[in-house]
C-alpha positions as CSV (number, residue, x, y, z in Angstrom):
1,X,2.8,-9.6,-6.4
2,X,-0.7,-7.7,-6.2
3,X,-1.3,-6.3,-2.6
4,X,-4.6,-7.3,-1.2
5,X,-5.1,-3.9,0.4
6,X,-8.5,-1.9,0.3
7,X,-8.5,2.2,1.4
8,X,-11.5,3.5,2.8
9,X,-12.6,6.8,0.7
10,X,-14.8,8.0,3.1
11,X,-12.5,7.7,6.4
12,X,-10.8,11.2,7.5
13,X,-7.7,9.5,7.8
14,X,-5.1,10.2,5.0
15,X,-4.9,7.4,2.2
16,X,-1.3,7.8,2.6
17,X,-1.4,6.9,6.1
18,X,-4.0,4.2,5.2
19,X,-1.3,2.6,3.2
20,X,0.9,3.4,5.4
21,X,-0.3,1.2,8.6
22,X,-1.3,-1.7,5.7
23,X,2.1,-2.0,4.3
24,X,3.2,-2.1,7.7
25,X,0.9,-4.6,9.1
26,X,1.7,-6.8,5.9
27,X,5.3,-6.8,6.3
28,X,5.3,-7.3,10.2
29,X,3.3,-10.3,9.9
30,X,5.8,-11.5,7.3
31,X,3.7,-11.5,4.2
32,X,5.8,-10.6,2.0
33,X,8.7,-13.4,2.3
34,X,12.1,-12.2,3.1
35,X,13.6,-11.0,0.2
36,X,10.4,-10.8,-1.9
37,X,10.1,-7.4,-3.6
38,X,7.0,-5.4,-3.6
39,X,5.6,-3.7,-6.5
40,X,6.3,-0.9,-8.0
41,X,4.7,2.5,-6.8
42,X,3.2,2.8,-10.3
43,X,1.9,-0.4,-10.3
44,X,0.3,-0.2,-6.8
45,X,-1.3,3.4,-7.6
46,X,-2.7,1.7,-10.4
47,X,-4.4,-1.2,-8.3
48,X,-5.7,0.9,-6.1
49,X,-6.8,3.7,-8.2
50,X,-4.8,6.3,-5.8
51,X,-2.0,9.0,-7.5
52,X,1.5,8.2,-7.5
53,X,3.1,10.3,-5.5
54,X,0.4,9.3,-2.4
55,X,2.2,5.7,-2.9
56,X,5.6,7.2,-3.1
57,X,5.1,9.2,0.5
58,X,3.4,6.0,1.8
């Protein structure tokens, strides 16, 4: 599953928290299905070009 999510660099708000309110968003308009799984944290830093850890505390 790849996440159609896009971070804006230049905001002041934390990418974490950018991630945060998308994953959020995402799931409570029910896109992932029930039951689907999301990616991994490595896999997401990777499409998104963002450290680990920042997906980990997201």
């Amino acid at each position: 599953m790849e996440l159609l999510i896009v971070l804006d660099r230049s905001d002041t708000q934390f990418l974490q928290v950018q991630l945060y309110d998308e994953l959020r968003r995402m799931i409570l308009s029910g896109t992932p299905k029930p039951g689907q799984k999301l990616p991994s944290s490595r896999q997401v830093s990777e499409q998104l070009s963002i450290a680990r850890n920042t997906v980990v505390l997201a």
